[in-house]
C-alpha distance (Angstrom), angle and dihedral (degrees) to the residues before:
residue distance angle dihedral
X1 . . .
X2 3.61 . .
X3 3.45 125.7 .
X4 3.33 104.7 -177.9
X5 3.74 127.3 132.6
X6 3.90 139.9 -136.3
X7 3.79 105.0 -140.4
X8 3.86 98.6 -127.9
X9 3.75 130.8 154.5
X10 3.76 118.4 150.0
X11 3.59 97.1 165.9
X12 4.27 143.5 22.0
X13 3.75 91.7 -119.1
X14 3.64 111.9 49.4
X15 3.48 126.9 116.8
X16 3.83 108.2 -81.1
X17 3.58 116.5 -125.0
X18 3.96 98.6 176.7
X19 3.60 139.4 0.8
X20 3.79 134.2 -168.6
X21 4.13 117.0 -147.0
X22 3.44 130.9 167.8
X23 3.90 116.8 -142.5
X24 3.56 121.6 -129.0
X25 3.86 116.1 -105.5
X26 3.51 147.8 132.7
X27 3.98 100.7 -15.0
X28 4.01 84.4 63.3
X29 3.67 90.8 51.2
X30 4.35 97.8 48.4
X31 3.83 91.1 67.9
X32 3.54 130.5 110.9
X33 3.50 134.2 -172.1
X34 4.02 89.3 -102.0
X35 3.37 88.2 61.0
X36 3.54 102.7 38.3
X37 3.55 103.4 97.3
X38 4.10 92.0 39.7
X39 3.78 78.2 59.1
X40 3.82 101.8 58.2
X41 4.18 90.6 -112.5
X42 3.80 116.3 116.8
X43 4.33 77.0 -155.0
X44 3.17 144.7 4.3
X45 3.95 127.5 -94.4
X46 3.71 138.3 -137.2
X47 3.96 103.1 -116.0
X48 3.82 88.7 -159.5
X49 3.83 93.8 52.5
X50 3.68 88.2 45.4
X51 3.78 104.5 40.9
X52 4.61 79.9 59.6
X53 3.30 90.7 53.0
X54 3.58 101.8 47.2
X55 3.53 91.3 43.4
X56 4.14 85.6 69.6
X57 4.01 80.4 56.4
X58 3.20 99.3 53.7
X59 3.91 100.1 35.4
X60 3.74 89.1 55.7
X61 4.06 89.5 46.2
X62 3.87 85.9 54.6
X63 3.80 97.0 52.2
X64 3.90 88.7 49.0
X65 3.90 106.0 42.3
X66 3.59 148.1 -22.3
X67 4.15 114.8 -49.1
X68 3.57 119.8 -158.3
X69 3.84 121.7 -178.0
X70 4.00 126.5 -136.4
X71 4.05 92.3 -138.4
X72 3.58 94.7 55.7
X73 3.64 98.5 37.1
X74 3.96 84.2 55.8
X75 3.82 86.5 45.5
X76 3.47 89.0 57.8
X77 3.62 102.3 55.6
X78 3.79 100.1 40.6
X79 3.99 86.6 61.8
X80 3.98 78.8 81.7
X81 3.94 110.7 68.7
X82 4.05 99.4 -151.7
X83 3.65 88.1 68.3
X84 3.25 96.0 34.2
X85 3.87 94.6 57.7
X86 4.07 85.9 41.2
X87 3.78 94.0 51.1
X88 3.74 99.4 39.3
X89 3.70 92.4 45.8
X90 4.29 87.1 54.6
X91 3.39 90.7 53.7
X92 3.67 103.9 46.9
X93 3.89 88.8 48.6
X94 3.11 94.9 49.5
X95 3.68 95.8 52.6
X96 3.22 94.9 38.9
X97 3.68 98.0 -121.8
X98 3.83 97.8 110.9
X99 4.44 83.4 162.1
X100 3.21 89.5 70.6
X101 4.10 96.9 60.0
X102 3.89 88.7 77.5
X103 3.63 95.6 53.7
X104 3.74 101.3 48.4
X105 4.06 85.8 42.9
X106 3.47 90.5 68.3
X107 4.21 94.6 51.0
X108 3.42 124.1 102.4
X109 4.47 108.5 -101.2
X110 4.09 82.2 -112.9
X111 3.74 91.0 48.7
X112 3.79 93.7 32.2
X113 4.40 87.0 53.3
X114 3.86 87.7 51.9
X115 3.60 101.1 51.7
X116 3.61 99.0 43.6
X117 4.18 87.9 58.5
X118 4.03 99.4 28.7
X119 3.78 92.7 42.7
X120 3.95 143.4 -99.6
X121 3.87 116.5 -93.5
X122 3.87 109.7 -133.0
X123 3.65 119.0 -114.7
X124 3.28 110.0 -122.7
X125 3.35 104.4 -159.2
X126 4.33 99.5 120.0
X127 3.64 130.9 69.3
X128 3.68 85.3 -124.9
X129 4.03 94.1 54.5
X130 3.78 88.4 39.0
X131 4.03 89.6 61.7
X132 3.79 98.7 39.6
X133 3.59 113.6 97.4
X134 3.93 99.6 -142.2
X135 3.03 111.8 101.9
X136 3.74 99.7 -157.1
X137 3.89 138.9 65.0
X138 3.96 88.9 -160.3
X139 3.78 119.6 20.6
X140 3.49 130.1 -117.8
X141 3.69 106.5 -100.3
X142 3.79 100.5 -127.0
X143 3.28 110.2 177.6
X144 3.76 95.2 43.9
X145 3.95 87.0 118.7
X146 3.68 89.8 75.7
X147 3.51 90.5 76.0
X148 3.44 97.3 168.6
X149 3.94 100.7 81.1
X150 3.50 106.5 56.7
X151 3.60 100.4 62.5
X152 4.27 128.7 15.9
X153 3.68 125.2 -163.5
X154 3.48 111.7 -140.0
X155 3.58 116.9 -178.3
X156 3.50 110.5 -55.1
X157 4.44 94.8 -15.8
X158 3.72 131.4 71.9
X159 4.07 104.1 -127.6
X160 3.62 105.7 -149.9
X161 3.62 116.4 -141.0
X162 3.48 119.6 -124.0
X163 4.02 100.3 -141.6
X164 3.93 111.8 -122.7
X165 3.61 86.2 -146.3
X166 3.74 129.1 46.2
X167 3.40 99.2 -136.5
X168 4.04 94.0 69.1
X169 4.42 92.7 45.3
X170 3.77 88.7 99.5
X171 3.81 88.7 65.9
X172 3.47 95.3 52.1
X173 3.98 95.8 48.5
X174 4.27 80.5 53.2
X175 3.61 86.5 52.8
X176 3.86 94.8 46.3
X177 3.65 91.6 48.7
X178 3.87 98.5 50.3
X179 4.03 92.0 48.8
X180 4.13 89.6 48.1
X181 4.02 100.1 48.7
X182 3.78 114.2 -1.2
X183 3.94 91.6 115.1
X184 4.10 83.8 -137.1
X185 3.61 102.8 83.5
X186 3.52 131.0 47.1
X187 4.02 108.1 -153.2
X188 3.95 145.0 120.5
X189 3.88 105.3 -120.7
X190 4.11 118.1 -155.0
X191 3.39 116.9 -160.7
X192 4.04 133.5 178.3
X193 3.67 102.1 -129.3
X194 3.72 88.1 62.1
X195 3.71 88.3 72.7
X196 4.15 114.9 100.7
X197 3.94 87.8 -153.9
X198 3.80 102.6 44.2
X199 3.92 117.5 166.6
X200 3.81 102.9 -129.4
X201 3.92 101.0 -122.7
X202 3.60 93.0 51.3
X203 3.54 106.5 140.8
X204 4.05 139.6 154.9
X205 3.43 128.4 169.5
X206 4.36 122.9 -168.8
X207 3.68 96.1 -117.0
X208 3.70 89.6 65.2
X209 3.87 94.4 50.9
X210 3.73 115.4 77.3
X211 3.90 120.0 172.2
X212 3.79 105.5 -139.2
X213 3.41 101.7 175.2
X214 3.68 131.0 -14.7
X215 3.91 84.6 -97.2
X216 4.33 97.5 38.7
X217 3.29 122.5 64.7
X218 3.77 119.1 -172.5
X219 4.09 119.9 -153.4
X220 3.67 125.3 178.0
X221 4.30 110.0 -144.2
X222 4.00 103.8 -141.1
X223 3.50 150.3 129.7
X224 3.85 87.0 -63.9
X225 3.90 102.0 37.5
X226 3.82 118.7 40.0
X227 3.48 134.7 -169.8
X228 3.54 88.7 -102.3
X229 3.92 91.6 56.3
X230 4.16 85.1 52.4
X231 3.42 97.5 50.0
X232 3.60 96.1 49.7
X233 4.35 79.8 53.2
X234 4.05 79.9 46.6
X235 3.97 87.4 54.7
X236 3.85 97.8 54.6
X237 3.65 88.9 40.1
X238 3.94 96.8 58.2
X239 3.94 87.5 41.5
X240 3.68 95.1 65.5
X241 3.57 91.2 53.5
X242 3.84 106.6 -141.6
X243 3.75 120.2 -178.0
X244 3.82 81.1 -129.2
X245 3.13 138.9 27.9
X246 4.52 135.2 144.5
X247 3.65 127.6 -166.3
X248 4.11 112.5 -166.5
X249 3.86 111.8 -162.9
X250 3.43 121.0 -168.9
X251 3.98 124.8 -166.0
X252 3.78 115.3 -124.3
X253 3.84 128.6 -159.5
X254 4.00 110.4 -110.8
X255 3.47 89.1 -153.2
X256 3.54 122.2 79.6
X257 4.17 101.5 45.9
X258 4.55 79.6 -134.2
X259 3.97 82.7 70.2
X260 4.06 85.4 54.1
X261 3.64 97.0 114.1
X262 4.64 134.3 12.4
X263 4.12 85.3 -111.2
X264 3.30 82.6 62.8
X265 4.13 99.7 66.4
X266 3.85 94.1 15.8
X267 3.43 141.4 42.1
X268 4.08 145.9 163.2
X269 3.51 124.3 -118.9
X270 3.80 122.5 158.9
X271 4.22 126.8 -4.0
X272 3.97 92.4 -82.9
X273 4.02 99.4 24.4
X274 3.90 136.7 80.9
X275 3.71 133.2 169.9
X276 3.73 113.8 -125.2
X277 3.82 136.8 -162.2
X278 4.17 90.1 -143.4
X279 3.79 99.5 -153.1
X280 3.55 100.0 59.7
X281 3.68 108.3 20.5
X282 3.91 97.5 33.4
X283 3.95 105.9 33.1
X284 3.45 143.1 57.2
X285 3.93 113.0 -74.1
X286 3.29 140.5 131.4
X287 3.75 101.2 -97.0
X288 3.82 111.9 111.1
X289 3.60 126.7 -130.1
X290 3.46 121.0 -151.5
X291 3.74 141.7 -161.3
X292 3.85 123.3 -162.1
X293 3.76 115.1 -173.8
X294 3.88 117.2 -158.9
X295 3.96 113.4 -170.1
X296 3.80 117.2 166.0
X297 3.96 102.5 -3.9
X298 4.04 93.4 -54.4
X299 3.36 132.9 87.0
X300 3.63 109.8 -95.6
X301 3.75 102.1 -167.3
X302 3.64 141.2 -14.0
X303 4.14 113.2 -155.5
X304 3.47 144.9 146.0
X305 3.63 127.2 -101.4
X306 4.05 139.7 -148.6
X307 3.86 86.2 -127.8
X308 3.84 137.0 -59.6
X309 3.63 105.3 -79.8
X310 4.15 84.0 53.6
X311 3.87 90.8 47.9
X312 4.09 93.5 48.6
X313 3.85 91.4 48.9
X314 4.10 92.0 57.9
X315 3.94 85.4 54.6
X316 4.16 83.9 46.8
X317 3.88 100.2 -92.3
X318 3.29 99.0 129.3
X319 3.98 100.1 177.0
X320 3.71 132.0 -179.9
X321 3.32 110.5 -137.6
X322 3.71 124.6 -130.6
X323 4.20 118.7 -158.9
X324 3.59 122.0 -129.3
X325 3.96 107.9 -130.0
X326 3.82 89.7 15.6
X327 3.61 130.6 -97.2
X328 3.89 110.3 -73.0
X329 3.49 111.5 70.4
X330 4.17 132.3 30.5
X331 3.85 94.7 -152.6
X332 3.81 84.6 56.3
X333 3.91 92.6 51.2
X334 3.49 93.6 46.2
X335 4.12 92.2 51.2
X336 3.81 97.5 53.5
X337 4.04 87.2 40.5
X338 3.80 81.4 65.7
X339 3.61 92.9 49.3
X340 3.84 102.3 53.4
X341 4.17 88.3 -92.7
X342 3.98 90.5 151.7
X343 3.93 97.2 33.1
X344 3.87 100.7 96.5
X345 3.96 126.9 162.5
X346 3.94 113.3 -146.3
X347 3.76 116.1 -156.7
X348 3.85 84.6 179.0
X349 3.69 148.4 4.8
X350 3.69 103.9 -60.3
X351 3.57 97.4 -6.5
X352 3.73 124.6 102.4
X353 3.96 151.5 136.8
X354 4.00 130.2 -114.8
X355 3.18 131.0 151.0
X356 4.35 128.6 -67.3
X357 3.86 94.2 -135.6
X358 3.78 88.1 67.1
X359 4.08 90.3 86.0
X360 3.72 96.3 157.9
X361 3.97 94.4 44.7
X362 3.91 92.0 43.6
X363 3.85 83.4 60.8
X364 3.47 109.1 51.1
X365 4.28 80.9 53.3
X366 3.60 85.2 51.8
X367 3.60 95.2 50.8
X368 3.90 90.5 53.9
X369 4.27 97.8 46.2
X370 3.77 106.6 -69.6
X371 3.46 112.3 144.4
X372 3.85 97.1 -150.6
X373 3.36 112.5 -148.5
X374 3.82 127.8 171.8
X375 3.68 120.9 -126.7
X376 3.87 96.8 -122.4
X377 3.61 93.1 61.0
X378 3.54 89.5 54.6
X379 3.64 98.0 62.2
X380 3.44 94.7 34.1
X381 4.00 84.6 66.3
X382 3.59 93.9 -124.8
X383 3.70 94.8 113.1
X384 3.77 130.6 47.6
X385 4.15 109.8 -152.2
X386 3.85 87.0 -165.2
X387 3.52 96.7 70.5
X388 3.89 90.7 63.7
X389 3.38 126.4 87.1
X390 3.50 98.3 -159.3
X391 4.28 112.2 15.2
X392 3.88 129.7 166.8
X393 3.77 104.3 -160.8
X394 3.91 107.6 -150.9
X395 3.69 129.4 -148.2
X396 3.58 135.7 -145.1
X397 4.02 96.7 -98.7
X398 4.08 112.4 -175.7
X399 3.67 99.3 109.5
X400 4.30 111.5 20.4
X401 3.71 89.5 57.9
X402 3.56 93.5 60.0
X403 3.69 87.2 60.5
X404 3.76 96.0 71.3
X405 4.07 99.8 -102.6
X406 3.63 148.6 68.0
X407 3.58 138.4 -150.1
X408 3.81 103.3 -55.4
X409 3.66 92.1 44.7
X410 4.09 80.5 50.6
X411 4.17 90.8 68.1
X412 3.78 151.5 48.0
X413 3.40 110.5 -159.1
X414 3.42 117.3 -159.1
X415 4.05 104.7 -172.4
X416 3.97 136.6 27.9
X417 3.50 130.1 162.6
X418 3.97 123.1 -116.1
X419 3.80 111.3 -82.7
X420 3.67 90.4 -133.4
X421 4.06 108.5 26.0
């Protein structure tokens, strides 16, 4: 039987048919608070903590769809030697650590999958390697759990992300490599680097990429995304000449690291709903929003825009908008912003996971049909998500948060069915 799968996601709502996550281990552990910052984390986390509460992620993913996992993927496709040798050899390059290729050719594709996510030991075999203080030739690649930014499906393609910092490239070369020859998926991937004329400060990272509609995408322009890293999605767009086709940028702040990605202040969660970070999607600020209209393989029109939810309803998304940390109280909105309050992951129409420690957010869903539900419950059998309508399934969320992401930024999915088939 084959089990195979088309990569296909034309929307942020569909039912999800498979999903790819990467667990937590290790890497999260080999960080100190030197190398905290170097590592994109504003602190360091407790991998035990962690590991619990992403187990309730990944449980509930399993009971819902097909799960596939990064390491073994990797695993899988280092067993052959070609790309093994070609993969390696990137890596090393671009690292600039091409001593290391020999040493992780000789390891075993299981051991050879761990150590290019958890980290390889430096040799210490110089004088010079003896004094220096790191204590790795490659990093541990610690944010590897946010799966979503190193690789987007779009449609039918897997957009790779070009990493805005080079300390999280490695995980998009993985990516690359499982999309081009793990026999699993069955996909076209696109990815920056590729380009011979490459602007410099292209970057684009998946938490700014949402896939409205099969027609609309929606790309936040940050520190991790620039306009560079849209254009270059403008580029491919206009060269598949589509009758139609709408891009919807939306400036973020740079400054605080919440603000790092769009998932982060807006999200999709049912045909007619979205969750939004009010102050900055919702009210007047000086963040642009901007609509780029490609009919034909040219750009139609550039223009500004009141703010997303306005441009989506003149392309007939008319959305009501849900507020992360509720509606009473700024401060409150601004704490559960921090804590991945808008940054929801729907594995269908009006039914998603988010974190429990979002009390205020988890209400205002509540008050408009979501069935909240926590995640415990649901592996403990006591609760049946089916029977709901409209459910938000809500994790344990001490530790994760402090890592910078929620549950969308937690998963790449790789299939969902149409909304409306």
């Amino acid at each position: 039987m084959d089990q195979s799968m088309n990569v296909n996601v034309r929307s942020e709502i569909g039912k999800l048919e498979g999903v790819i996550l990467h667990p937590p281990g290790y890497e999260v552990e080999n960080m100190t608070p030197k190398n905290a910052e170097r590592s994109l984390y504003s602190d360091i986390l407790n991998l035990s903590v962690a590991s619990r509460e992403y187990s309730q992620f990944w449980g509930v993913l399993q009971r819902i769809t097909r799960t596939f996992q990064v390491q073994d993927l990797l695993a899988d496709i280092l067993a052959n030697e070609k790309i093994k040798q070609n993969l390696l050899d990137k890596i090393c390059r671009f690292e600039q650590r091409p001593e290391v290729l020999e040493h992780l050719l000789g390891l075993s594709p299981e051991e050879g999958a761990r150590q290019l996510i958890q980290g390889v030991v430096e040799k210490k075999d110089t004088l010079t390697k003896y004094l220096n203080k790191e204590r790795y030739a490659l990093r541990p690649l610690h944010n590897f759990f946010f799966t979503r930014d190193a690789s987007m499906s779009v449609l039918d393609d897997v957009l790779i992300g070009r990493m805005a910092n080079d300390v999280r490239e490695r995980e998009s070369f993985i990516m690359e490599a499982i999309f081009d020859y793990h026999d699993l998926f069955k996909t076209r991937t696109v990815n920056p680097l590729n380009r011979k004329k490459l602007d410099p400060a292209t970057s684009i990272e998946g938490g700014d990429v949402l896939v409205a509609r099969d027609d609309i995408l929606l790309i936040g322009n940050g520190s991790r995304t620039t306009s560079q890293g849209i254009d270059f999605i403008l580029e491919e767009l206009i060269q598949q000449k589509e009758e139609q086709r709408h891009i919807i940028v939306q400036e973020l702040p740079h400054h605080p690291e919440s603000f790092i990605h769009l998932d982060m202040v807006f999200t999709l969660l049912g045909e007619n709903e979205c969750m939004v970070y009010e102050p900055l999607i919702l009210k007047t600020n000086k963040y642009q929003t901007v609509h780029i209209h490609i009919a034909n393989g040219r750009v139609a029109e550039i223009k500004e825009e009141e703010n997303i939810r306005s441009a989506l309803s003149k392309l007939g998304m008319d959305l009501k908008p849900l507020y992360c940390g509720g509606r009473k109280d700024s401060w409150i909105q601004e704490r559960e912003q921090w804590h991945s309050g808008a940054n929801f992951f729907a594995v269908a129409p009006g039914r998603v996971i988010g974190y429990e420690r979002n009390v205020y957010t988890l209400e205002e869903m509540n008050q408009h049909g979501y069935e909240v539900i926590r995640a415990k419950d649901v592996l403990k059998d006591r609760v049946e998500p089916e029977q709901y309508e409209k459910y938000v399934i809500a994790l344990d969320g001490s530790e994760l948060p402090r890592g910078g992401g929620g549950a969308r930024c937690m998963s790449m999915p790789v299939n969902r069915r149409p909304v409306k088939d």
